[in-house]
PDB file of N, CA, C and O in Angstrom:
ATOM      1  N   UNK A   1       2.533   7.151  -8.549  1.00  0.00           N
ATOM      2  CA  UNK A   1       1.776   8.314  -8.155  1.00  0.00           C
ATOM      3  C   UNK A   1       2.713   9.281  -7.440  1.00  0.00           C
ATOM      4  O   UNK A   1       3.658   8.928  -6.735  1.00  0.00           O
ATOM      5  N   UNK A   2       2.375  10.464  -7.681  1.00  0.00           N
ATOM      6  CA  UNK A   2       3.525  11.523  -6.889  1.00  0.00           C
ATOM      7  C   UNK A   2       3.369  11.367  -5.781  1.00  0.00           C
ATOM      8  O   UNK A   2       2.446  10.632  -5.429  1.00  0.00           O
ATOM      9  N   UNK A   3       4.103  11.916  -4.928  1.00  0.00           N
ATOM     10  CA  UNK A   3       4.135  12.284  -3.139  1.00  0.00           C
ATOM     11  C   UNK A   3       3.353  13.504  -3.711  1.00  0.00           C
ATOM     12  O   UNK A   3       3.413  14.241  -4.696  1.00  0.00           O
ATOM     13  N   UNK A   4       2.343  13.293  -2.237  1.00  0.00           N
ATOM     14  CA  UNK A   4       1.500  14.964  -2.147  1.00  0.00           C
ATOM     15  C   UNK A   4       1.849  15.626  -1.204  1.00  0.00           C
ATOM     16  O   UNK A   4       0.970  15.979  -0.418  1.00  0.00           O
ATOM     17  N   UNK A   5       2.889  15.921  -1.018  1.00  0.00           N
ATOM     18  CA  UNK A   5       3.870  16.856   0.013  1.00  0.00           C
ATOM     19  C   UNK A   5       5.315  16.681   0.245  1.00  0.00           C
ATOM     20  O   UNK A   5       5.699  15.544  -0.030  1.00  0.00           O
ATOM     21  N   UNK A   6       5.907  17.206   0.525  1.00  0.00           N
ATOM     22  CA  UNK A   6       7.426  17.498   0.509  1.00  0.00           C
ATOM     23  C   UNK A   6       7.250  17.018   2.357  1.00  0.00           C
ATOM     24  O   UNK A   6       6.350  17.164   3.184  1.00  0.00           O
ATOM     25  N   UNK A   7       8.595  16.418   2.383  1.00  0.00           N
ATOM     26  CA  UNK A   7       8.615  15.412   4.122  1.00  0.00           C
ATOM     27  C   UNK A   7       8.514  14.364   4.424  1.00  0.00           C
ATOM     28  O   UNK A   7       9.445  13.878   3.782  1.00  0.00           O
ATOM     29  N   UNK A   8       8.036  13.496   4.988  1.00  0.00           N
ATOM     30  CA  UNK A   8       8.215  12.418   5.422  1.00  0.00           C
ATOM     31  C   UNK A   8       7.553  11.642   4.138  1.00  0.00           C
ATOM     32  O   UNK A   8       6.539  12.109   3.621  1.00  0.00           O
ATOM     33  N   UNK A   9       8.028  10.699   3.746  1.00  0.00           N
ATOM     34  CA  UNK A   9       7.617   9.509   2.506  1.00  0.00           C
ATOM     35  C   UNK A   9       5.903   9.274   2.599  1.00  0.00           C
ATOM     36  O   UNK A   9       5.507   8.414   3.386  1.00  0.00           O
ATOM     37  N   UNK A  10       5.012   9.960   1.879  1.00  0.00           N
ATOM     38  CA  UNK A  10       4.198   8.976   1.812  1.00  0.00           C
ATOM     39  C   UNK A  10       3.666   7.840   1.682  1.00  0.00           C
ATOM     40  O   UNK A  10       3.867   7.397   0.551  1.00  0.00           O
ATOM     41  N   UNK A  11       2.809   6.860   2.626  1.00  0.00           N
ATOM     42  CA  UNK A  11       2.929   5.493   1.357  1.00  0.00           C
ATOM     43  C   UNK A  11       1.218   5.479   1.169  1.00  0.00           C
ATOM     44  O   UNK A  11       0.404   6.107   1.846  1.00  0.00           O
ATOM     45  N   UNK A  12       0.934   4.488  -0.054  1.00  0.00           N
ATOM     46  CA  UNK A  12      -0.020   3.963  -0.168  1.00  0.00           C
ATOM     47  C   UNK A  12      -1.371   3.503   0.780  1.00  0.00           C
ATOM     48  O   UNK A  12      -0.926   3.210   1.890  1.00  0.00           O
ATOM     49  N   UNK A  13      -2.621   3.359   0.754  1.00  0.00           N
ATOM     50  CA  UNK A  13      -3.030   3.027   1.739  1.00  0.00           C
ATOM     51  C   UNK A  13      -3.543   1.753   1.544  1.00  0.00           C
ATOM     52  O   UNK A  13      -4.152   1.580   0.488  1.00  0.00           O
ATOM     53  N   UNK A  14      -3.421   0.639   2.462  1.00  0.00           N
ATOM     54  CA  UNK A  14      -3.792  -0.689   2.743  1.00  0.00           C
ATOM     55  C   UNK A  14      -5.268  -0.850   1.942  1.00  0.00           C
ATOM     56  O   UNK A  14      -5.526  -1.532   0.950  1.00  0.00           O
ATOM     57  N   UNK A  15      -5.940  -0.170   2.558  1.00  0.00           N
ATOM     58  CA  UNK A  15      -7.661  -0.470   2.431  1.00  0.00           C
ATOM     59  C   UNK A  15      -7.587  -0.416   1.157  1.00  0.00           C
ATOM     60  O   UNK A  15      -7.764  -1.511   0.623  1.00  0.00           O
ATOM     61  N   UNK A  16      -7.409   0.375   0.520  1.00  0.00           N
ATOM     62  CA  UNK A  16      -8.041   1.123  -1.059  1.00  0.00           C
ATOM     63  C   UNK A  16      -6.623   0.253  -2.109  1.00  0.00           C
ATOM     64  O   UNK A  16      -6.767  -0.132  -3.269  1.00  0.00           O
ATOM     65  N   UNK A  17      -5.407   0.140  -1.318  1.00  0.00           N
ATOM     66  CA  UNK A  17      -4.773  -0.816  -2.708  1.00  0.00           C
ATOM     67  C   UNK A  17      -5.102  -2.415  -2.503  1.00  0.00           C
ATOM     68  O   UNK A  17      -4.611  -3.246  -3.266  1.00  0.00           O
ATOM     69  N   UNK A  18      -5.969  -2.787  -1.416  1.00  0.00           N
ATOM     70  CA  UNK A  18      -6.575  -4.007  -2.099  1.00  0.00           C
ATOM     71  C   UNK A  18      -7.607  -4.052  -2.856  1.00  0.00           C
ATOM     72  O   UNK A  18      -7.934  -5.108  -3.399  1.00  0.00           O
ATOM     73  N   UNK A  19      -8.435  -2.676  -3.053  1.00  0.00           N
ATOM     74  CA  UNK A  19      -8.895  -3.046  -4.210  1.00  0.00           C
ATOM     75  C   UNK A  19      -8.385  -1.812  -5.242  1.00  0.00           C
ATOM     76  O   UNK A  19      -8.842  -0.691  -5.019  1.00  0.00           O
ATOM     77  N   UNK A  20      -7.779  -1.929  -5.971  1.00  0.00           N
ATOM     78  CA  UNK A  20      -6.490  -1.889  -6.146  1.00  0.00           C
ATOM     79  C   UNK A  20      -6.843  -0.612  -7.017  1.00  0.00           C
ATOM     80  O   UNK A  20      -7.217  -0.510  -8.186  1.00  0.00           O
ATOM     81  N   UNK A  21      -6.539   0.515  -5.827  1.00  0.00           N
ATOM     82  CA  UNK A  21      -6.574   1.644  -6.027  1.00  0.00           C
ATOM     83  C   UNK A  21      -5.717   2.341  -5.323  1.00  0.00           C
ATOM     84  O   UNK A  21      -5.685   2.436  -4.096  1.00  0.00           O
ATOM     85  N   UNK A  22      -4.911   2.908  -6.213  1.00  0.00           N
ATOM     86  CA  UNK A  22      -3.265   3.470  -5.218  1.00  0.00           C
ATOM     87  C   UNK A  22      -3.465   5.003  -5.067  1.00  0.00           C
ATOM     88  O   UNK A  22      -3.154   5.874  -5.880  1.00  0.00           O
ATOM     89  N   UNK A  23      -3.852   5.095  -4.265  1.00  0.00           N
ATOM     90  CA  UNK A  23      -4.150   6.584  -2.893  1.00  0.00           C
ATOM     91  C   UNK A  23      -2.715   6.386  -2.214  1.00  0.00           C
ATOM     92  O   UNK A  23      -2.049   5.429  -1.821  1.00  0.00           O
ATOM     93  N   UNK A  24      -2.544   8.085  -2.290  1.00  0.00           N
ATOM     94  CA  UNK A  24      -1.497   8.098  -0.985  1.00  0.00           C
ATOM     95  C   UNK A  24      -2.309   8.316   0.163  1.00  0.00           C
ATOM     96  O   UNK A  24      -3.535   8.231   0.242  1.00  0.00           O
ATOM     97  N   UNK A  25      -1.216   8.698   1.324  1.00  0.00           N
ATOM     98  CA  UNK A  25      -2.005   9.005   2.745  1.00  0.00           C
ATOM     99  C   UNK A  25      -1.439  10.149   3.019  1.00  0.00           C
ATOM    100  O   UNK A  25      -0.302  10.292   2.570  1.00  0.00           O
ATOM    101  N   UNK A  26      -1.972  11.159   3.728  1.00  0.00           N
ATOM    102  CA  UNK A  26      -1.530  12.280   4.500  1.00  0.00           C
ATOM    103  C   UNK A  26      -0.799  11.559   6.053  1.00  0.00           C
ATOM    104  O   UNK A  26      -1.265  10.558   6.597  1.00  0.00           O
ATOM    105  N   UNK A  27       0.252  12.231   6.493  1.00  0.00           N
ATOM    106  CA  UNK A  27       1.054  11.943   7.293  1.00  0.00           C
ATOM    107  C   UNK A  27       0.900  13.170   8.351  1.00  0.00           C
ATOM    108  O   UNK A  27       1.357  14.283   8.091  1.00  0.00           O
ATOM    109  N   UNK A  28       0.269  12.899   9.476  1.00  0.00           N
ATOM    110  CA  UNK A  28       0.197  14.102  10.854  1.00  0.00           C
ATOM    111  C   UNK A  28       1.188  14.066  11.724  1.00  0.00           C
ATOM    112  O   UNK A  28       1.181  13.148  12.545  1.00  0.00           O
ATOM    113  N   UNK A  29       2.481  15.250  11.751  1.00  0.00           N
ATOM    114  CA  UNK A  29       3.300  15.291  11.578  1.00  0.00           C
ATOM    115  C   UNK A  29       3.113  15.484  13.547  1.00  0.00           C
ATOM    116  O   UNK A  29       4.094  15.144  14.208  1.00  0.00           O
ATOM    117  N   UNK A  30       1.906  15.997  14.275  1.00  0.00           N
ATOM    118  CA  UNK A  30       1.560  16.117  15.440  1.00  0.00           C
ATOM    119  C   UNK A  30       1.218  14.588  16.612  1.00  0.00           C
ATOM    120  O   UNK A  30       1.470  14.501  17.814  1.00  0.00           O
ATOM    121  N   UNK A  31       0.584  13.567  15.697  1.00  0.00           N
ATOM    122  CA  UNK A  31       0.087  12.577  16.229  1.00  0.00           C
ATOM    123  C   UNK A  31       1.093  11.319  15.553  1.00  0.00           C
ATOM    124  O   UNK A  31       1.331  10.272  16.153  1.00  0.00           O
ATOM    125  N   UNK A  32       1.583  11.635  14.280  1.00  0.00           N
ATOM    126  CA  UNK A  32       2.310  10.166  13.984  1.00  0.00           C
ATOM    127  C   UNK A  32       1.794   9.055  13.190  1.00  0.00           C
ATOM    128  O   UNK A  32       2.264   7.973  12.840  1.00  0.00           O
ATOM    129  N   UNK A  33       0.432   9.794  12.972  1.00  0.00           N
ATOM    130  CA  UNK A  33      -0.608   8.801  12.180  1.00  0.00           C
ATOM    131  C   UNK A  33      -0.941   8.984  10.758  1.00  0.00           C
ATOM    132  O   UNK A  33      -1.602   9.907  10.281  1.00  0.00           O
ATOM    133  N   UNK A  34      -0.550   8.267  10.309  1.00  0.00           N
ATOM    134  CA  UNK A  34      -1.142   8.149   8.565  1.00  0.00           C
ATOM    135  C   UNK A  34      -2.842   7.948   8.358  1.00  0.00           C
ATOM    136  O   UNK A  34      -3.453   7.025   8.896  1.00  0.00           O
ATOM    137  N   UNK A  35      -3.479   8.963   7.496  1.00  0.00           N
ATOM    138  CA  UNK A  35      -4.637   8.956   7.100  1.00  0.00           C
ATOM    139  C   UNK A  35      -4.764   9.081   5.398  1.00  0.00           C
ATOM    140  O   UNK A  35      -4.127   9.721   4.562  1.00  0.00           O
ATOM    141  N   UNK A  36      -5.839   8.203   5.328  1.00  0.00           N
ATOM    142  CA  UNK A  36      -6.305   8.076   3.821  1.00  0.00           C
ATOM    143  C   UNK A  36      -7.189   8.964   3.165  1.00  0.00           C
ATOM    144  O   UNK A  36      -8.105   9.363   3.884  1.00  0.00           O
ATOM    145  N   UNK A  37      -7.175   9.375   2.034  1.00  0.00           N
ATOM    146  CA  UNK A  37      -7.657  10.851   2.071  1.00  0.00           C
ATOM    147  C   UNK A  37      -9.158  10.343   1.154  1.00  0.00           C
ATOM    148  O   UNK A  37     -10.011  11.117   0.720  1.00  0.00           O
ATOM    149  N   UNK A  38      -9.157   9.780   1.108  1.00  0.00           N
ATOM    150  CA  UNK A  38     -10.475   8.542   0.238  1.00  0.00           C
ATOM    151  C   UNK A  38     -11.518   7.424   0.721  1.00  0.00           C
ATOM    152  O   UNK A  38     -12.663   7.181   0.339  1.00  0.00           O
ATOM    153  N   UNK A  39     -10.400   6.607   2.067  1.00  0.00           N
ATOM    154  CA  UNK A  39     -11.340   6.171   3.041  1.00  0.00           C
ATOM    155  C   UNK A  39     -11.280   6.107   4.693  1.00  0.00           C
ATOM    156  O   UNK A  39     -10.914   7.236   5.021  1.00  0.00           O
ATOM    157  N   UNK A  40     -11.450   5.390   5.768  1.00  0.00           N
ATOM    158  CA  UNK A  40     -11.210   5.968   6.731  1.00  0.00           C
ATOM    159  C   UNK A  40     -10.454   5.669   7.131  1.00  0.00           C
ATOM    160  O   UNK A  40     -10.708   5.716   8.335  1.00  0.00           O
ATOM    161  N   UNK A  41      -9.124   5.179   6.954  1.00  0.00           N
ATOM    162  CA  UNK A  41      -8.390   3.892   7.388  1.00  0.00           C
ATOM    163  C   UNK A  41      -7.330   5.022   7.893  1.00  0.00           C
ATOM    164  O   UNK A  41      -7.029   6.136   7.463  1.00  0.00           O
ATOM    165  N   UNK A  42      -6.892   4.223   9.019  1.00  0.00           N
ATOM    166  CA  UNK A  42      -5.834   5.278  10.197  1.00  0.00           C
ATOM    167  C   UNK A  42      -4.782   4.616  10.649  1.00  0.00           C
ATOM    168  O   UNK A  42      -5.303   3.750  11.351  1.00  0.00           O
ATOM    169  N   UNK A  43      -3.569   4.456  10.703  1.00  0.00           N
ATOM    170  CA  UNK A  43      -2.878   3.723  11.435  1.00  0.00           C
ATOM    171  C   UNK A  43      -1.327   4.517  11.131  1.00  0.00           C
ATOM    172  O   UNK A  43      -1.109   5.301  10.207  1.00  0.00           O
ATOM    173  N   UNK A  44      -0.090   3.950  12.461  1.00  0.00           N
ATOM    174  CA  UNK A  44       0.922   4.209  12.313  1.00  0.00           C
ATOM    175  C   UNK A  44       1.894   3.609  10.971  1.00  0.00           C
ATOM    176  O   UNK A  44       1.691   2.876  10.003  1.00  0.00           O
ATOM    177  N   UNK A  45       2.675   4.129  11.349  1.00  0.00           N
ATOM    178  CA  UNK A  45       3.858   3.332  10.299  1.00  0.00           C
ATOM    179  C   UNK A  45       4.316   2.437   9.862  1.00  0.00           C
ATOM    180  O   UNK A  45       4.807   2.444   8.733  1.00  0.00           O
ATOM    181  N   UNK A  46       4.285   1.311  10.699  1.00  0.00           N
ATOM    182  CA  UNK A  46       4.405   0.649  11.179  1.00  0.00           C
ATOM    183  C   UNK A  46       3.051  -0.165  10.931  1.00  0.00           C
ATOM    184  O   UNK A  46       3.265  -0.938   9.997  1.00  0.00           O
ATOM    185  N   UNK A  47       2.114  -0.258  11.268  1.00  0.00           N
ATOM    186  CA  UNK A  47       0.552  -0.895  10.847  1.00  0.00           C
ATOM    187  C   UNK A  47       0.382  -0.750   9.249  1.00  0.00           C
ATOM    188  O   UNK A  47      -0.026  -1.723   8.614  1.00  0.00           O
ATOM    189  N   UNK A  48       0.735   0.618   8.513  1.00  0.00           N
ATOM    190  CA  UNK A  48       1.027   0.276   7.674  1.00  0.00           C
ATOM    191  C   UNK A  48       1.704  -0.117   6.502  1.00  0.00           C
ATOM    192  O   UNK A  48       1.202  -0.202   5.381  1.00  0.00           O
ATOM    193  N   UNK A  49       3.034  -0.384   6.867  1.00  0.00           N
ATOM    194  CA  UNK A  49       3.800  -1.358   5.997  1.00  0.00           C
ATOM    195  C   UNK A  49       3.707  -2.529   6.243  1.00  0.00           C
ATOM    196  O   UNK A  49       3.961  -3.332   5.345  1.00  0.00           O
ATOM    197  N   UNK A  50       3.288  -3.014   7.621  1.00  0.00           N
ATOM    198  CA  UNK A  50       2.788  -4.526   7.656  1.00  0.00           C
ATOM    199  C   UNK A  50       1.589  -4.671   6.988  1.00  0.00           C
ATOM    200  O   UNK A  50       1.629  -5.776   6.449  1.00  0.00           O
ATOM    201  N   UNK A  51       0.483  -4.089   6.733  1.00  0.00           N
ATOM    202  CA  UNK A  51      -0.422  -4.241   5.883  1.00  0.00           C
ATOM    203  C   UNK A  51       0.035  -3.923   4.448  1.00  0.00           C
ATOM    204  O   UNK A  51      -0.752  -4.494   3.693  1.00  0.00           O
ATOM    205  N   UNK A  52       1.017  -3.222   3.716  1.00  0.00           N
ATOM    206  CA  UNK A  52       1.082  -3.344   2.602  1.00  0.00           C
ATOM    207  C   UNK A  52       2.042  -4.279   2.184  1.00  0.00           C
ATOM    208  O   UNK A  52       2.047  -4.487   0.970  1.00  0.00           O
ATOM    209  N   UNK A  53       3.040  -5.039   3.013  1.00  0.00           N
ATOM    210  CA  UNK A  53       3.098  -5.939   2.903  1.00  0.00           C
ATOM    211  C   UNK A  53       2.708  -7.224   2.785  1.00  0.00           C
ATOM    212  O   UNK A  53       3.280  -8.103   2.140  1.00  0.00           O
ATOM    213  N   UNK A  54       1.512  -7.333   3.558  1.00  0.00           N
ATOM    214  CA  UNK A  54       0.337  -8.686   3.265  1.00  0.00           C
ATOM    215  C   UNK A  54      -0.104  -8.408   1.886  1.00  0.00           C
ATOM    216  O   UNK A  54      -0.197  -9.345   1.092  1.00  0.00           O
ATOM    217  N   UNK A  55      -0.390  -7.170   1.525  1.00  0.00           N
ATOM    218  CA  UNK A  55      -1.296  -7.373   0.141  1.00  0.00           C
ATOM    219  C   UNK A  55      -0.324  -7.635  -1.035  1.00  0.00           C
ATOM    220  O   UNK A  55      -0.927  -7.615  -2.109  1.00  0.00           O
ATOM    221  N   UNK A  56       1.365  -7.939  -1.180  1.00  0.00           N
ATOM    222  CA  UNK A  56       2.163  -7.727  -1.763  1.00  0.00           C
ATOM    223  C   UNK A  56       2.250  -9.134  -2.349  1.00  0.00           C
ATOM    224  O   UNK A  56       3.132  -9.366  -3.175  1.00  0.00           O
ATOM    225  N   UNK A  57       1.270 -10.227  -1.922  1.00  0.00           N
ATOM    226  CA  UNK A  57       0.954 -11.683  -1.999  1.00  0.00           C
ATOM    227  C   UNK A  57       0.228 -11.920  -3.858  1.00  0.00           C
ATOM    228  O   UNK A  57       0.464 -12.777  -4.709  1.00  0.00           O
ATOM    229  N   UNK A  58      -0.518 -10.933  -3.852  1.00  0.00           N
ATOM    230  CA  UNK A  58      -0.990 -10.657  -5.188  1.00  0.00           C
ATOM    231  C   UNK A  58      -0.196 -10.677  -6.224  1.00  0.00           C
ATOM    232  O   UNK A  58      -0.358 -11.466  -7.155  1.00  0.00           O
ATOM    233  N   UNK A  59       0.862  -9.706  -6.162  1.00  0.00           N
ATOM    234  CA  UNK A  59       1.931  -9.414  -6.972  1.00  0.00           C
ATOM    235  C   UNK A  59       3.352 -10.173  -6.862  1.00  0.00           C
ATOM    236  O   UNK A  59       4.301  -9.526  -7.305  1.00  0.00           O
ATOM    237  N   UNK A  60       3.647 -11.496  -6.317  1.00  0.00           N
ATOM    238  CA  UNK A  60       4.682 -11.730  -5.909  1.00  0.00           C
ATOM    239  C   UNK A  60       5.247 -12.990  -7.603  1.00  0.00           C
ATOM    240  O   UNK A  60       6.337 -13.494  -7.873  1.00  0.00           O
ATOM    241  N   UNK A  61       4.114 -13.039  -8.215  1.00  0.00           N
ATOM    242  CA  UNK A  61       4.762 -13.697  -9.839  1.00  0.00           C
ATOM    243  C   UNK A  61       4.691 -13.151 -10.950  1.00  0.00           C
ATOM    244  O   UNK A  61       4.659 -13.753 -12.023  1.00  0.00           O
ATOM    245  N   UNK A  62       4.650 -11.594 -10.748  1.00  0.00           N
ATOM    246  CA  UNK A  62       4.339 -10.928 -11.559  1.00  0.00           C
ATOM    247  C   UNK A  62       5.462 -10.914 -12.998  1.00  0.00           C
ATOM    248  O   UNK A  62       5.197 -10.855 -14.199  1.00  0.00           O
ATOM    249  N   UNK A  63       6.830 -10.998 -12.247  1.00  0.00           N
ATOM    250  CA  UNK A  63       7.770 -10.895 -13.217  1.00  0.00           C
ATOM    251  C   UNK A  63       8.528 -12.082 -13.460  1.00  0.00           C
ATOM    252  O   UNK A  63       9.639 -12.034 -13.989  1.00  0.00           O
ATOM    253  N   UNK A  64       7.731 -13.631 -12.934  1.00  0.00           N
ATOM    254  CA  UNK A  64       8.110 -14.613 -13.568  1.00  0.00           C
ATOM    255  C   UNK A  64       7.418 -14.912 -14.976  1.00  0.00           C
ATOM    256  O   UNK A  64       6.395 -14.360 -15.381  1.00  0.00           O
ATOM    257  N   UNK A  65       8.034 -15.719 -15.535  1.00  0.00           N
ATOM    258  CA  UNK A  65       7.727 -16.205 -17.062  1.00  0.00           C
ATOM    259  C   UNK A  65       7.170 -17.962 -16.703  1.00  0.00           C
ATOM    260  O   UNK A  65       7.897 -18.849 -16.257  1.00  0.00           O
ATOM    261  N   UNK A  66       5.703 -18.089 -17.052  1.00  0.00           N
ATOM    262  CA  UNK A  66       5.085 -19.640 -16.646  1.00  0.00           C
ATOM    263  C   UNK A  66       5.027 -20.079 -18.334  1.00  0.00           C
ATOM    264  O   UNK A  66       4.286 -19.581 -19.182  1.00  0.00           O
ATOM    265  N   UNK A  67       6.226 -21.358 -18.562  1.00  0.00           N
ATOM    266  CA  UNK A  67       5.624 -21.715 -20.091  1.00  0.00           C
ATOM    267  C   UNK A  67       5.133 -23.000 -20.157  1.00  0.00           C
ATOM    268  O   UNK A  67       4.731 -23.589 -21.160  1.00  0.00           O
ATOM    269  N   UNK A  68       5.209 -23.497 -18.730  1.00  0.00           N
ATOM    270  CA  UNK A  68       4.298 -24.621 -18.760  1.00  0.00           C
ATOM    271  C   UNK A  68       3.728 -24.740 -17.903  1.00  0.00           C
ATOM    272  O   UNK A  68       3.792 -24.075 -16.869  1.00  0.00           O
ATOM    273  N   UNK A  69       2.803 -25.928 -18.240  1.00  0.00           N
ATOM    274  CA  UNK A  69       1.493 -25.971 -17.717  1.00  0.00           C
ATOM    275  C   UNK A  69       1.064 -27.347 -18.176  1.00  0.00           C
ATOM    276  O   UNK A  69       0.567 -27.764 -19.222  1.00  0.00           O
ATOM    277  N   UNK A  70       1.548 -28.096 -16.651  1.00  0.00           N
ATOM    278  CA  UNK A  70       1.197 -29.128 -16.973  1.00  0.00           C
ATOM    279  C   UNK A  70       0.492 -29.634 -15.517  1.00  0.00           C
ATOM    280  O   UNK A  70       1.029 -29.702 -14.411  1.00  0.00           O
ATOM    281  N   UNK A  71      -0.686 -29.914 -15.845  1.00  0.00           N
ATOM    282  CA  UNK A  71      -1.556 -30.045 -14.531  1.00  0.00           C
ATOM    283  C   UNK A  71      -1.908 -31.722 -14.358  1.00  0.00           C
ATOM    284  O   UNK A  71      -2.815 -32.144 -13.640  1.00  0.00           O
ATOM    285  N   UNK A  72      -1.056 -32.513 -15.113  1.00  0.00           N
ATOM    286  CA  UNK A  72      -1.282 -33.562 -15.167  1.00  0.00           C
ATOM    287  C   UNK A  72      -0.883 -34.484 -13.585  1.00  0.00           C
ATOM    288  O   UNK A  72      -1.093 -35.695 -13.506  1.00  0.00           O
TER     289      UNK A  72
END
């Protein structure tokens, strides 16, 4: 998804990419706080890369190859 502004990196927002809908956030360049422009979710920089890091649990075998399967 593009950046929706020129400046500081947007990222993704926690709430809405667990269910897995990739929104950026607006960044308040006055307070320091990232806001979601979709739901209400608020936090620093910091709050959220540790939260998009937890949800990164989903995707962590994405680009392995499973050819067996043996559940025996």
């Amino acid at each position: 998804m593009a950046q929706l502004g020129k400046g500081k990196l947007n990222y993704r927002c926690p709430s809405c990419f667990m269910r897995d809908l990739d929104i950026d956030m607006f960044y308040n360049k006055d307070t320091g706080i990232y806001s979601c422009i979709r739901c209400p979710y608020r936090g620093d920089e910091a709050d959220v890369l540790a939260k998009n890091e937890d949800i990164r649990y989903r995707y962590r075998a994405m680009y392995e190859r499973f050819d067996k399967f043996d559940f025996d």
